[in-house]
PDB file of N, CA, C and O in Angstrom:
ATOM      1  N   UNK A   1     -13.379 -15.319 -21.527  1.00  0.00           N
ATOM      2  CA  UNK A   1     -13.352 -13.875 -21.717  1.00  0.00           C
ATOM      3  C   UNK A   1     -11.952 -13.491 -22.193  1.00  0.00           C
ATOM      4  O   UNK A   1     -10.982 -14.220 -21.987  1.00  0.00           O
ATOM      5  N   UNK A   2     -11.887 -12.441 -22.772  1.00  0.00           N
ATOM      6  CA  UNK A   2     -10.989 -12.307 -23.803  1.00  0.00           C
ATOM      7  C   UNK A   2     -10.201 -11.177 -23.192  1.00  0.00           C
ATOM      8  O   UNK A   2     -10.664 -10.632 -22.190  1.00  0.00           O
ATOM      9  N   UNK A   3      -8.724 -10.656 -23.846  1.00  0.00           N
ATOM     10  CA  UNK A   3      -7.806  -9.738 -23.305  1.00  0.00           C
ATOM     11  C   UNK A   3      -9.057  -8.187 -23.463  1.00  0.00           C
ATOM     12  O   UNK A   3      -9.468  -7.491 -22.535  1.00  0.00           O
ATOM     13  N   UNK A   4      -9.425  -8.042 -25.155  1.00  0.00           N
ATOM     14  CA  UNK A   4     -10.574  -6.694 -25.260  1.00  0.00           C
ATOM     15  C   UNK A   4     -11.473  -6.931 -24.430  1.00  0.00           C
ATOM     16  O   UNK A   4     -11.847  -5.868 -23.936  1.00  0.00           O
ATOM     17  N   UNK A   5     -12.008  -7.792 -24.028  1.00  0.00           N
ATOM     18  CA  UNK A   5     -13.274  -7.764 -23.165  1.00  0.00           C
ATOM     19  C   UNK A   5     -12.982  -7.550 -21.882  1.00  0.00           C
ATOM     20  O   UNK A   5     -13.722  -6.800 -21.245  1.00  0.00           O
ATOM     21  N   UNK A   6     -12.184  -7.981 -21.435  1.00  0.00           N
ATOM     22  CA  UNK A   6     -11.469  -7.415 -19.882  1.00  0.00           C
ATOM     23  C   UNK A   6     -11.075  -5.599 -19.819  1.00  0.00           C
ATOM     24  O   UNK A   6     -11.282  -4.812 -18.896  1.00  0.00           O
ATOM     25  N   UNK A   7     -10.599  -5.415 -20.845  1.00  0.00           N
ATOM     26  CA  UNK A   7     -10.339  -4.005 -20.816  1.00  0.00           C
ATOM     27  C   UNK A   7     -11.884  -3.403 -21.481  1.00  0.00           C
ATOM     28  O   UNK A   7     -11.918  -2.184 -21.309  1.00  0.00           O
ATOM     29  N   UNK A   8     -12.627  -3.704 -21.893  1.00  0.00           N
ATOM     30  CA  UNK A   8     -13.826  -2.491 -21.788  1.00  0.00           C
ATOM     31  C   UNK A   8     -14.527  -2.213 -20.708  1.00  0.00           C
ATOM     32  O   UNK A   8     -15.262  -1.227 -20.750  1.00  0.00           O
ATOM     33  N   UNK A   9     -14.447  -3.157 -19.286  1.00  0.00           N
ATOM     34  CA  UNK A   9     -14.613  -3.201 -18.050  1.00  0.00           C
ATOM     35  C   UNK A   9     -13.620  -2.192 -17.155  1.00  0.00           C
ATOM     36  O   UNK A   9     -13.833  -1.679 -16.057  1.00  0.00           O
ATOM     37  N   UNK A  10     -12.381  -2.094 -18.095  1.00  0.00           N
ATOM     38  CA  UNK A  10     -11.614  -1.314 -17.030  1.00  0.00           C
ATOM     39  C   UNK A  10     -12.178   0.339 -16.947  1.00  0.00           C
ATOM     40  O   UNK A  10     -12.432   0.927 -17.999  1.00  0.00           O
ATOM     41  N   UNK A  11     -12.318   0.901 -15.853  1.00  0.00           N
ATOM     42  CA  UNK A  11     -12.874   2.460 -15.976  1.00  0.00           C
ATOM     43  C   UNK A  11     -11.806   3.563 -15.430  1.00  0.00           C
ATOM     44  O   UNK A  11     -11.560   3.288 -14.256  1.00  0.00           O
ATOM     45  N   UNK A  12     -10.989   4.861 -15.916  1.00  0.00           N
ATOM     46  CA  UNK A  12     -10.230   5.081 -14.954  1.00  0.00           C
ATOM     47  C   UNK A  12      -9.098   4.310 -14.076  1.00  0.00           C
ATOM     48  O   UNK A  12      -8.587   4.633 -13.004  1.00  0.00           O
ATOM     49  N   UNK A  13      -8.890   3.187 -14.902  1.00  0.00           N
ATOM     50  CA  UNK A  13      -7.635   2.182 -14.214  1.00  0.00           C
ATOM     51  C   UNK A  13      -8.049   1.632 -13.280  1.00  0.00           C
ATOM     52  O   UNK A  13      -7.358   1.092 -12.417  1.00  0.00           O
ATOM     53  N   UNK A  14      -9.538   1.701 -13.320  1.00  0.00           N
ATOM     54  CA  UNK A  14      -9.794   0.432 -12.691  1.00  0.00           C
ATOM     55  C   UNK A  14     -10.300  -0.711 -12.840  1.00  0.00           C
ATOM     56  O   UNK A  14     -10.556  -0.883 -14.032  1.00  0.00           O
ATOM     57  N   UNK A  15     -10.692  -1.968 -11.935  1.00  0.00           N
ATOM     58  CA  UNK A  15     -11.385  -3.203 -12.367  1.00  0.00           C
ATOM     59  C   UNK A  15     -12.323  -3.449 -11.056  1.00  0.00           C
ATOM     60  O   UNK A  15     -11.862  -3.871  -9.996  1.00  0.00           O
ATOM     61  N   UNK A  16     -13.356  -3.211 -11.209  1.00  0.00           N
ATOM     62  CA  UNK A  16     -13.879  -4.184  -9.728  1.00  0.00           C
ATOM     63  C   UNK A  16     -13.952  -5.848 -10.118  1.00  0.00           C
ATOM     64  O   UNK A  16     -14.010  -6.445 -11.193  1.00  0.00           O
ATOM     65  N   UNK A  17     -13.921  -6.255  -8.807  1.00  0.00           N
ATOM     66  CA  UNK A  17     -13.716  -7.873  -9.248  1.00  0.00           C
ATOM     67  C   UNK A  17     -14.409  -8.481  -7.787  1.00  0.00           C
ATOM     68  O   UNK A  17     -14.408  -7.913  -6.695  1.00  0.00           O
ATOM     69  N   UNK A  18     -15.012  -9.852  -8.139  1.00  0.00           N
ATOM     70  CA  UNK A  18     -15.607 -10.528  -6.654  1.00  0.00           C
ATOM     71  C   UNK A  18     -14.566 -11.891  -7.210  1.00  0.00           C
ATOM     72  O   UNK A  18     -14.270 -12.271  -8.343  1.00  0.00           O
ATOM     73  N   UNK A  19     -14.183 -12.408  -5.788  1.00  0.00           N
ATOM     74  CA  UNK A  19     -13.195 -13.037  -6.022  1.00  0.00           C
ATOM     75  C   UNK A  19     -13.860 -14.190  -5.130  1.00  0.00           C
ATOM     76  O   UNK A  19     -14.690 -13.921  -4.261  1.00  0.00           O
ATOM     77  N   UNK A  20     -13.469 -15.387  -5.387  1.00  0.00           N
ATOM     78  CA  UNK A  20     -14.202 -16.936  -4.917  1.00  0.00           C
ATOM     79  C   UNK A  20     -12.968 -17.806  -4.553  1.00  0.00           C
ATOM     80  O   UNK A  20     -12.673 -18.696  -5.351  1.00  0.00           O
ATOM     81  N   UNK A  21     -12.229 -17.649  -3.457  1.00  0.00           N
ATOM     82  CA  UNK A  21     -11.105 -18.380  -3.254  1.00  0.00           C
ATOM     83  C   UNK A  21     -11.328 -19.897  -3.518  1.00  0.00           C
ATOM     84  O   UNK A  21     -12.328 -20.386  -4.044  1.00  0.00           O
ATOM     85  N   UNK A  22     -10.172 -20.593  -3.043  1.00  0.00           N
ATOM     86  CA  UNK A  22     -10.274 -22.179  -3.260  1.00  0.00           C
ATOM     87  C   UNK A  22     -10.974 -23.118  -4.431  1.00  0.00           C
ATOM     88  O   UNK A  22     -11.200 -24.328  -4.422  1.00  0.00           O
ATOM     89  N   UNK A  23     -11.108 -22.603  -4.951  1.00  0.00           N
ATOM     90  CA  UNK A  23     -11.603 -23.047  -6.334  1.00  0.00           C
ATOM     91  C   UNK A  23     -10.584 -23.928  -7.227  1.00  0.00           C
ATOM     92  O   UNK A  23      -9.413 -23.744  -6.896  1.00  0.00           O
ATOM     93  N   UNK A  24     -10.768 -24.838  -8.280  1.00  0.00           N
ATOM     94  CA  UNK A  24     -10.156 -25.563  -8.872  1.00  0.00           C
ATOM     95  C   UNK A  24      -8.881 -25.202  -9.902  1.00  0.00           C
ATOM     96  O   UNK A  24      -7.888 -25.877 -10.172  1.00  0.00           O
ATOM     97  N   UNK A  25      -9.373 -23.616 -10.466  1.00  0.00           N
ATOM     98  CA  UNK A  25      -8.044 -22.946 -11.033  1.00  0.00           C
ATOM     99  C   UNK A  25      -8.223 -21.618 -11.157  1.00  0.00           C
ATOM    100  O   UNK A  25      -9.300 -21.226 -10.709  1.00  0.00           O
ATOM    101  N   UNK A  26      -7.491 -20.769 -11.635  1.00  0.00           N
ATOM    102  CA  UNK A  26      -7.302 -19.320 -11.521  1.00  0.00           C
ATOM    103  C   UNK A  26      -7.883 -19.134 -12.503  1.00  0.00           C
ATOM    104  O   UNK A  26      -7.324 -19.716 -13.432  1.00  0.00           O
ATOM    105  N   UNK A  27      -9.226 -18.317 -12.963  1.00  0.00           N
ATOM    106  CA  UNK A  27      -9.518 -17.941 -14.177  1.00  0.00           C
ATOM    107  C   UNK A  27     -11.010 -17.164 -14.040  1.00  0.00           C
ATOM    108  O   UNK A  27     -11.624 -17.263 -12.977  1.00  0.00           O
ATOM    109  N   UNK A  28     -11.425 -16.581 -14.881  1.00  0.00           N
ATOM    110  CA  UNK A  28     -12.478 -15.323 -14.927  1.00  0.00           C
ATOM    111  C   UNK A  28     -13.684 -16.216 -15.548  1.00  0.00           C
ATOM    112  O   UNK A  28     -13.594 -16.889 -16.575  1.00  0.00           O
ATOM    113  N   UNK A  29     -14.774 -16.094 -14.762  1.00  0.00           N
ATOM    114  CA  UNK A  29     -15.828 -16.501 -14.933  1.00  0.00           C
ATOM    115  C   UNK A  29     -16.948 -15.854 -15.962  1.00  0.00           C
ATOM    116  O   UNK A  29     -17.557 -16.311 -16.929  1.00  0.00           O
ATOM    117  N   UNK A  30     -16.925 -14.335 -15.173  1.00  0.00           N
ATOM    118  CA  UNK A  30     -18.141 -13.649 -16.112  1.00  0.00           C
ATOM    119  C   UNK A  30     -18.331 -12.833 -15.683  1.00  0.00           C
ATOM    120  O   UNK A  30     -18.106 -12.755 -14.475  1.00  0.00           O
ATOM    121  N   UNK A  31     -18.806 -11.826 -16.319  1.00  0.00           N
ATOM    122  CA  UNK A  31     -19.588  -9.991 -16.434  1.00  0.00           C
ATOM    123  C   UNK A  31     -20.883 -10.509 -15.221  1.00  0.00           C
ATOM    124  O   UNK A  31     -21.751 -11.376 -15.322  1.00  0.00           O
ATOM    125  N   UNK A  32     -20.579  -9.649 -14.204  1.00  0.00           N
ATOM    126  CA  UNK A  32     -21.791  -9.713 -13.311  1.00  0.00           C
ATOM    127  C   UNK A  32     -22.646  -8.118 -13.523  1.00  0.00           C
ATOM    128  O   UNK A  32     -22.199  -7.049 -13.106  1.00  0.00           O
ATOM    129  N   UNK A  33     -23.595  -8.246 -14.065  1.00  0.00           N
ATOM    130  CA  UNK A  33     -23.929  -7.155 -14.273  1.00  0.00           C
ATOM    131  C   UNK A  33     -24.456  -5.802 -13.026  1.00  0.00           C
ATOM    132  O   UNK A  33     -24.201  -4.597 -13.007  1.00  0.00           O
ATOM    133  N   UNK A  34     -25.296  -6.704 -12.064  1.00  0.00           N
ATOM    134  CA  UNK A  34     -25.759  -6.324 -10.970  1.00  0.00           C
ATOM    135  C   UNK A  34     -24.538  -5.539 -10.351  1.00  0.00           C
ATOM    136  O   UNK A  34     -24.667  -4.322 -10.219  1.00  0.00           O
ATOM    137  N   UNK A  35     -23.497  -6.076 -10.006  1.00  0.00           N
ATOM    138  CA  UNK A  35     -22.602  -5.468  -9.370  1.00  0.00           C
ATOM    139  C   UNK A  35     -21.612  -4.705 -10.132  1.00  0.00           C
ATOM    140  O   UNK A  35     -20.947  -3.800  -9.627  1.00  0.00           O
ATOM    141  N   UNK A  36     -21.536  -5.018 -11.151  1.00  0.00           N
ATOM    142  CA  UNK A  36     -20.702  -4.290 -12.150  1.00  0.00           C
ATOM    143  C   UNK A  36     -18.928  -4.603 -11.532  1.00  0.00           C
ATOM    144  O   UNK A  36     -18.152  -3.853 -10.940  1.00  0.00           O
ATOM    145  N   UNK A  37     -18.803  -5.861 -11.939  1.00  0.00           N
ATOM    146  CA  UNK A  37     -17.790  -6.110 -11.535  1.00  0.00           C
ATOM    147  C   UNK A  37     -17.576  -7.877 -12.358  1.00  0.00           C
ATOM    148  O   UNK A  37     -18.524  -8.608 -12.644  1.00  0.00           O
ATOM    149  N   UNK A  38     -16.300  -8.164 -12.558  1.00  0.00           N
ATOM    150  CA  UNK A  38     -15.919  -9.657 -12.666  1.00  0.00           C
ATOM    151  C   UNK A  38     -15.574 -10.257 -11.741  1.00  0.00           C
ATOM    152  O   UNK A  38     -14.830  -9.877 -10.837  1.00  0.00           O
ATOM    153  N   UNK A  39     -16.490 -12.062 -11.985  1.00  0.00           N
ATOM    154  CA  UNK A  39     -16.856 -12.839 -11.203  1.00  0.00           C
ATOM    155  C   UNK A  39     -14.978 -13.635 -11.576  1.00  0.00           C
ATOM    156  O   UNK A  39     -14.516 -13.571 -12.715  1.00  0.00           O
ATOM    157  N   UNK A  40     -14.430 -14.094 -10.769  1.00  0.00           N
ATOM    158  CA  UNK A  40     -12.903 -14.879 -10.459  1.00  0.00           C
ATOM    159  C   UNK A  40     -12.705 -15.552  -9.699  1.00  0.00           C
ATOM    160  O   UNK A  40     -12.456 -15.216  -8.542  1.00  0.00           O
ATOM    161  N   UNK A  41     -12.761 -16.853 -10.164  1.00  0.00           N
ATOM    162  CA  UNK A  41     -12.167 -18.051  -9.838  1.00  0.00           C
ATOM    163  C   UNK A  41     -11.069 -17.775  -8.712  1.00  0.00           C
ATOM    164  O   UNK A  41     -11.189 -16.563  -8.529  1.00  0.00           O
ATOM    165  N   UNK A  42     -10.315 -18.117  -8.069  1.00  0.00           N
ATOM    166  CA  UNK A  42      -8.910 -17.888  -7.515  1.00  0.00           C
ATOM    167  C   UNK A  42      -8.627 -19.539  -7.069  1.00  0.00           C
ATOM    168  O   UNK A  42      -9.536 -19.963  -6.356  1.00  0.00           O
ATOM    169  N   UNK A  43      -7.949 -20.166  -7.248  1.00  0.00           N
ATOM    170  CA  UNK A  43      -7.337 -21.282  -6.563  1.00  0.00           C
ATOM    171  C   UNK A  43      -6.449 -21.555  -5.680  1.00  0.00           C
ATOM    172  O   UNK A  43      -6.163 -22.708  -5.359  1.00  0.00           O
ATOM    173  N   UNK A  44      -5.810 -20.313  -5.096  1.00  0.00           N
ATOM    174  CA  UNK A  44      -5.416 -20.539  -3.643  1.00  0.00           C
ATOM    175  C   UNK A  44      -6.064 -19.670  -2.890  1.00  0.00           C
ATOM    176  O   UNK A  44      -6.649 -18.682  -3.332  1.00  0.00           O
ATOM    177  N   UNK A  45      -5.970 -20.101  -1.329  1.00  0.00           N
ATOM    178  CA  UNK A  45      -6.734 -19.714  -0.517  1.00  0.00           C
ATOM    179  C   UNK A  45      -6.599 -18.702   0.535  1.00  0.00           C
ATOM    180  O   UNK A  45      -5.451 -18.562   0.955  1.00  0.00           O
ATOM    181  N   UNK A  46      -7.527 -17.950   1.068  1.00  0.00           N
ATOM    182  CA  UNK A  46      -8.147 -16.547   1.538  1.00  0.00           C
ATOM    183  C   UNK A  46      -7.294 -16.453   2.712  1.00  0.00           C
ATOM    184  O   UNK A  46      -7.422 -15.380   3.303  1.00  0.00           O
ATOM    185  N   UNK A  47      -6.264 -17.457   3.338  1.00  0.00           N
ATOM    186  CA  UNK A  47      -5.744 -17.369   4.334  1.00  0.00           C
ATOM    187  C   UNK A  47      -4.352 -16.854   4.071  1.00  0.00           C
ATOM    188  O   UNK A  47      -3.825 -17.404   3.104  1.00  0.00           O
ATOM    189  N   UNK A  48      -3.441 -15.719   4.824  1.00  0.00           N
ATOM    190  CA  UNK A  48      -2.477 -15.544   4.820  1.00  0.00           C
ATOM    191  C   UNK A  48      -1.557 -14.914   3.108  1.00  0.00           C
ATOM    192  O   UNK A  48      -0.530 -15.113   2.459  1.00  0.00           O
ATOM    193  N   UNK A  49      -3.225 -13.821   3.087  1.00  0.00           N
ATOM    194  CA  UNK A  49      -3.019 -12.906   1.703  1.00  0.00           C
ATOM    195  C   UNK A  49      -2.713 -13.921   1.121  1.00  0.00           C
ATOM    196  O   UNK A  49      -1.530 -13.932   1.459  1.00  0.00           O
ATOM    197  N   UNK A  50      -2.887 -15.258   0.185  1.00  0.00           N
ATOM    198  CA  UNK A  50      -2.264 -15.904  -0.262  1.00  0.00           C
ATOM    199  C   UNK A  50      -3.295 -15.900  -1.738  1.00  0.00           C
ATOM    200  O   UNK A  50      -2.832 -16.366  -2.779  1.00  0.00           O
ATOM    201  N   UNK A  51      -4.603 -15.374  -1.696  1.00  0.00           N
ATOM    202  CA  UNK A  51      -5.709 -15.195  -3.136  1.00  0.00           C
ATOM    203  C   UNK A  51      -5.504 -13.974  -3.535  1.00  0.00           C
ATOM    204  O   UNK A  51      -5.706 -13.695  -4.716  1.00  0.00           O
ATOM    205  N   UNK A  52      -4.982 -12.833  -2.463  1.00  0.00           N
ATOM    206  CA  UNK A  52      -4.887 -11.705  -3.340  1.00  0.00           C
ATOM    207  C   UNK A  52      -3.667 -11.556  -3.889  1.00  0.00           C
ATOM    208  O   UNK A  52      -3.678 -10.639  -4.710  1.00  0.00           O
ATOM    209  N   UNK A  53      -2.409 -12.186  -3.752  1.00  0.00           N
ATOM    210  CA  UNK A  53      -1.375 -12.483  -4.132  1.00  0.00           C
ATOM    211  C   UNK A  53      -1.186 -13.076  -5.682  1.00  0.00           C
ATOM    212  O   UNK A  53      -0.412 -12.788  -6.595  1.00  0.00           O
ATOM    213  N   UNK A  54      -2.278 -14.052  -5.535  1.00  0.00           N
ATOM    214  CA  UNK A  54      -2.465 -14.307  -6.924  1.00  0.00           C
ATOM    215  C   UNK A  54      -3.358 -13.960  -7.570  1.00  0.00           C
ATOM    216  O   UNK A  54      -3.412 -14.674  -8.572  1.00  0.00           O
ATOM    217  N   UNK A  55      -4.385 -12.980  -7.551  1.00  0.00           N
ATOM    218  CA  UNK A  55      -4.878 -11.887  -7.965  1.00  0.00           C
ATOM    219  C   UNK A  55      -4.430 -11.200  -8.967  1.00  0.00           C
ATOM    220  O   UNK A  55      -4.871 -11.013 -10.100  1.00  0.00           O
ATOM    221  N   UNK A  56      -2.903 -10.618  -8.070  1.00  0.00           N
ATOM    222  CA  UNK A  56      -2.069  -9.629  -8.775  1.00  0.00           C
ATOM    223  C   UNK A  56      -1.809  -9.974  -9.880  1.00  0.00           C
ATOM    224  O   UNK A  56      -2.140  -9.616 -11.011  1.00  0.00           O
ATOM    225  N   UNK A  57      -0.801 -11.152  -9.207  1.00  0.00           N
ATOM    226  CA  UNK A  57      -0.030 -12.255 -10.631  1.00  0.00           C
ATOM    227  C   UNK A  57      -0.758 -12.740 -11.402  1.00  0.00           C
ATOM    228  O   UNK A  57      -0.189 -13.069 -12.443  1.00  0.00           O
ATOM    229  N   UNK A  58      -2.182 -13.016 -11.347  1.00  0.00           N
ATOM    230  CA  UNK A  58      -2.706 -13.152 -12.442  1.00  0.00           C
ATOM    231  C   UNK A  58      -3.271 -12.227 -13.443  1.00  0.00           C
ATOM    232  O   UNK A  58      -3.089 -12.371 -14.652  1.00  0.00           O
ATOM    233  N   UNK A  59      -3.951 -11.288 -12.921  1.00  0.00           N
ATOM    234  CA  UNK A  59      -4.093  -9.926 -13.863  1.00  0.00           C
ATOM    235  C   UNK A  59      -2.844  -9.024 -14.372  1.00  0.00           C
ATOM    236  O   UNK A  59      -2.977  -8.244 -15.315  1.00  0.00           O
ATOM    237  N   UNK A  60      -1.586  -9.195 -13.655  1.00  0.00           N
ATOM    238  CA  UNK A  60      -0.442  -8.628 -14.167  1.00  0.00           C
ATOM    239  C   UNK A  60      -0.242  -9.001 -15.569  1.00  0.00           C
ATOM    240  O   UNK A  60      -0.177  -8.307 -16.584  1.00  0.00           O
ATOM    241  N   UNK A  61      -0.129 -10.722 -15.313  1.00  0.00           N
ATOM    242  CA  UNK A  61       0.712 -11.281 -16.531  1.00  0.00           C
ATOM    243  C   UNK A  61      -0.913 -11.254 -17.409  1.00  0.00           C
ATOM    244  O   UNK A  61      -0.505 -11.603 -18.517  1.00  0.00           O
ATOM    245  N   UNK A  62      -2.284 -11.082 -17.571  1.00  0.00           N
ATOM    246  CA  UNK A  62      -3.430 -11.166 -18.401  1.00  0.00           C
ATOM    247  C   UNK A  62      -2.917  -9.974 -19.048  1.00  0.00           C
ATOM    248  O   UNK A  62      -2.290  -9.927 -20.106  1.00  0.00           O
ATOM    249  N   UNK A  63      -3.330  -8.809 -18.128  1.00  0.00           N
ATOM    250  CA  UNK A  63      -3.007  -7.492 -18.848  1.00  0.00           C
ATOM    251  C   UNK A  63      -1.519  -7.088 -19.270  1.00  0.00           C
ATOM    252  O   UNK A  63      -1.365  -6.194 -20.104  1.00  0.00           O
ATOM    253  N   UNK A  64      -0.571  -7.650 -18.778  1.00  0.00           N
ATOM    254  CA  UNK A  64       0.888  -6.841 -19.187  1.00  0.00           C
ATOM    255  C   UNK A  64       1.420  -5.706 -18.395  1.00  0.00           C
ATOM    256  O   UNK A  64       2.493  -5.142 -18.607  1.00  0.00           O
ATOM    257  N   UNK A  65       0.227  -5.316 -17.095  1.00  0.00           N
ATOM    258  CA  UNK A  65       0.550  -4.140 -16.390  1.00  0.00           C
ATOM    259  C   UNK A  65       0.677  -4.270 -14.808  1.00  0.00           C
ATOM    260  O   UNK A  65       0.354  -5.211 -14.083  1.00  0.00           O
ATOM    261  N   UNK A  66       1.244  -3.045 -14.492  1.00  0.00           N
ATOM    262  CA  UNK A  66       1.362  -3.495 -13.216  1.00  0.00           C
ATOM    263  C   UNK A  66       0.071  -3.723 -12.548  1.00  0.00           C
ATOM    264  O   UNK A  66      -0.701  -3.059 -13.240  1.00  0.00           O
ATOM    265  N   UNK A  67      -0.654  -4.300 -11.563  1.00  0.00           N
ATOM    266  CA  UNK A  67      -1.608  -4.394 -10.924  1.00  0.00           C
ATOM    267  C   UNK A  67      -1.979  -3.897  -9.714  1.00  0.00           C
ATOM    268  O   UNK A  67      -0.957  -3.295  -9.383  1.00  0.00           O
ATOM    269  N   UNK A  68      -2.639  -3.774  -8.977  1.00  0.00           N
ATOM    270  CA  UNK A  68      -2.485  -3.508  -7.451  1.00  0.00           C
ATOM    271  C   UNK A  68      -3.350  -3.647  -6.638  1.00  0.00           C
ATOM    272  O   UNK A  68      -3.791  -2.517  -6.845  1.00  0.00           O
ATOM    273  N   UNK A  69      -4.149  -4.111  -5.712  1.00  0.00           N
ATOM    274  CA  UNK A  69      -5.459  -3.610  -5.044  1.00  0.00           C
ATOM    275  C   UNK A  69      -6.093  -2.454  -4.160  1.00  0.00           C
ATOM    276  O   UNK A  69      -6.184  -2.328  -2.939  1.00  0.00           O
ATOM    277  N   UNK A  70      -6.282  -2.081  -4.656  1.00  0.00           N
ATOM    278  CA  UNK A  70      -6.247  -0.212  -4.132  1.00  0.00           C
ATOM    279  C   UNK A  70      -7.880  -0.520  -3.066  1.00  0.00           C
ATOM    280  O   UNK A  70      -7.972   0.256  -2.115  1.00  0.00           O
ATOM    281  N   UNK A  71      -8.928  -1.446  -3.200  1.00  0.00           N
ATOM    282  CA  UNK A  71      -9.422  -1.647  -2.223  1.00  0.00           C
ATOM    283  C   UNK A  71     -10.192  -2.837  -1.811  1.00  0.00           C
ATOM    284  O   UNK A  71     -10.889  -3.172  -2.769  1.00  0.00           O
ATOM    285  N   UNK A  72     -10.382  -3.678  -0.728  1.00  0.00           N
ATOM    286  CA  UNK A  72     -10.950  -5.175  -0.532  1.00  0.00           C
ATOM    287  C   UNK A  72      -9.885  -5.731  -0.003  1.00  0.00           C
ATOM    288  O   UNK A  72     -10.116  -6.934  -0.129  1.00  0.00           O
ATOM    289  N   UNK A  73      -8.803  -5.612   0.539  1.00  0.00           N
ATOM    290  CA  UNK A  73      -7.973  -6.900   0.791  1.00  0.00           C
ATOM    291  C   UNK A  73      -8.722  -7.666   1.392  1.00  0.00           C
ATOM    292  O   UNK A  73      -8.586  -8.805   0.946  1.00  0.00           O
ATOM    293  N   UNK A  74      -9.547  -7.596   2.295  1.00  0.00           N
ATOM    294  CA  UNK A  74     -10.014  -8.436   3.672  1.00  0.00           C
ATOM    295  C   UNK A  74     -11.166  -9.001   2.570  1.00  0.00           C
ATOM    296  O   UNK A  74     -11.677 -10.010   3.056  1.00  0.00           O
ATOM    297  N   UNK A  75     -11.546  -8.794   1.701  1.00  0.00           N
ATOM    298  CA  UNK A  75     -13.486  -9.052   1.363  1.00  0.00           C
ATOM    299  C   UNK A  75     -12.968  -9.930  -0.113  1.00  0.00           C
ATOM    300  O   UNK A  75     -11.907 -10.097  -0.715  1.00  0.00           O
ATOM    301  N   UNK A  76     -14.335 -10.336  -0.258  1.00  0.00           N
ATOM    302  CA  UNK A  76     -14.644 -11.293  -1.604  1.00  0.00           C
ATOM    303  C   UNK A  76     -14.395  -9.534  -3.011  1.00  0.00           C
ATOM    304  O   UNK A  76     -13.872  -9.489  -4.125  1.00  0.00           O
ATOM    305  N   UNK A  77     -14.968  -8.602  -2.287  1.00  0.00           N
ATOM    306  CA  UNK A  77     -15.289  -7.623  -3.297  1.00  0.00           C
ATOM    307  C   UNK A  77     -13.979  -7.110  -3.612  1.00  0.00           C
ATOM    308  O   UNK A  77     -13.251  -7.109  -2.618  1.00  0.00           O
ATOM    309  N   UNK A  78     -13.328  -6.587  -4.865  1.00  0.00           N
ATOM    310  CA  UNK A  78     -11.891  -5.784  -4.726  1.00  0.00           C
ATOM    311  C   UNK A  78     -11.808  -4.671  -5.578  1.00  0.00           C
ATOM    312  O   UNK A  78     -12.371  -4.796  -6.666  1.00  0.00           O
ATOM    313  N   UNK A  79     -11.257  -3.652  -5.346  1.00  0.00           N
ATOM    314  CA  UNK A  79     -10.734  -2.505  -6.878  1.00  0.00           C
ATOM    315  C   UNK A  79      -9.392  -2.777  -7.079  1.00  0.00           C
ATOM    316  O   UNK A  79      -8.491  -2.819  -6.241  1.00  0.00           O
ATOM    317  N   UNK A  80      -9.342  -2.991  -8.485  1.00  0.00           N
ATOM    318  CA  UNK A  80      -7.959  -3.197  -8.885  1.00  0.00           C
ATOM    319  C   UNK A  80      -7.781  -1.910  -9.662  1.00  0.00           C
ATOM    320  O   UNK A  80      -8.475  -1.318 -10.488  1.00  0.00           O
ATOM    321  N   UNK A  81      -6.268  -1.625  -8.944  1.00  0.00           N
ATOM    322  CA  UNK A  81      -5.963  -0.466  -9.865  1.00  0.00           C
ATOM    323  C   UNK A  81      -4.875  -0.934 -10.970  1.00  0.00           C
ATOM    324  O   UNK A  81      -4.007  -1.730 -10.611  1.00  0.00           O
ATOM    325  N   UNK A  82      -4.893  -0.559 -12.032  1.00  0.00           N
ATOM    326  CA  UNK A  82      -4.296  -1.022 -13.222  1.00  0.00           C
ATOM    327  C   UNK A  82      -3.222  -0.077 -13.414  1.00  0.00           C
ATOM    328  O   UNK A  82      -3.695   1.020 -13.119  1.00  0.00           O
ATOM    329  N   UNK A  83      -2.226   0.030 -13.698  1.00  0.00           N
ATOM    330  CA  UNK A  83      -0.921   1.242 -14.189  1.00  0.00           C
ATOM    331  C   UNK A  83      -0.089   1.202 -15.336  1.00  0.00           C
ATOM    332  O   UNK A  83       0.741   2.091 -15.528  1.00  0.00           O
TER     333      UNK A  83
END
C-alpha cells in the first residue's frame, strides 16, 4: 500500500488501524473494509507500550507528520490522530 492510498483512508486527521503485535516486521497489510480501518503488522510487542511506540514511529516517518494515538492504547483497535 502506497503513501496516496494511506491518505484516502485518512478522515478529519484521522486513521483507524487494528494492530497485530509480534509479528515478523512493521508494515501495513490491507483495507479492512468491515471495520473501516488498516490491518498492521507491528513487530514489537504489546507489553510495556512497546507496539504503540512503534506505531507512532512508523506512521510518523510513512506520512512525514506528527502522529499520535488519540484512542486504543490498551486494544488491538486504535485512532490515530495525524497533525
Amino acid at each position: 500500500m502506497n503513501d496516496k492510498e494511506i491518505h484516502s483512508h485518512i478522515s478529519n486527521n484521522h486513521l483507524a488501524i487494528i494492530v497485530k503485535p509480534n509479528s515478523p516486521k512493521t508494515e501495513i497489510i490491507a483495507w479492512d473494509e468491515s471495520r473501516n480501518a488498516l490491518r498492521v503488522n507491528v513487530h514489537a510487542k504489546p507489553t510495556d507500550n512497546e507496539a504503540n511506540t512503534e506505531v507512532i514511529k512508523f506512521f510518523s516517518k510513512l506520512l512525514k507528520k506528527k502522529v499520535s494515538i488519540k484512542s486504543g492504547t490498551r486494544s488491538k483497535e486504535k485512532l490515530l490522530l495525524i497533525e
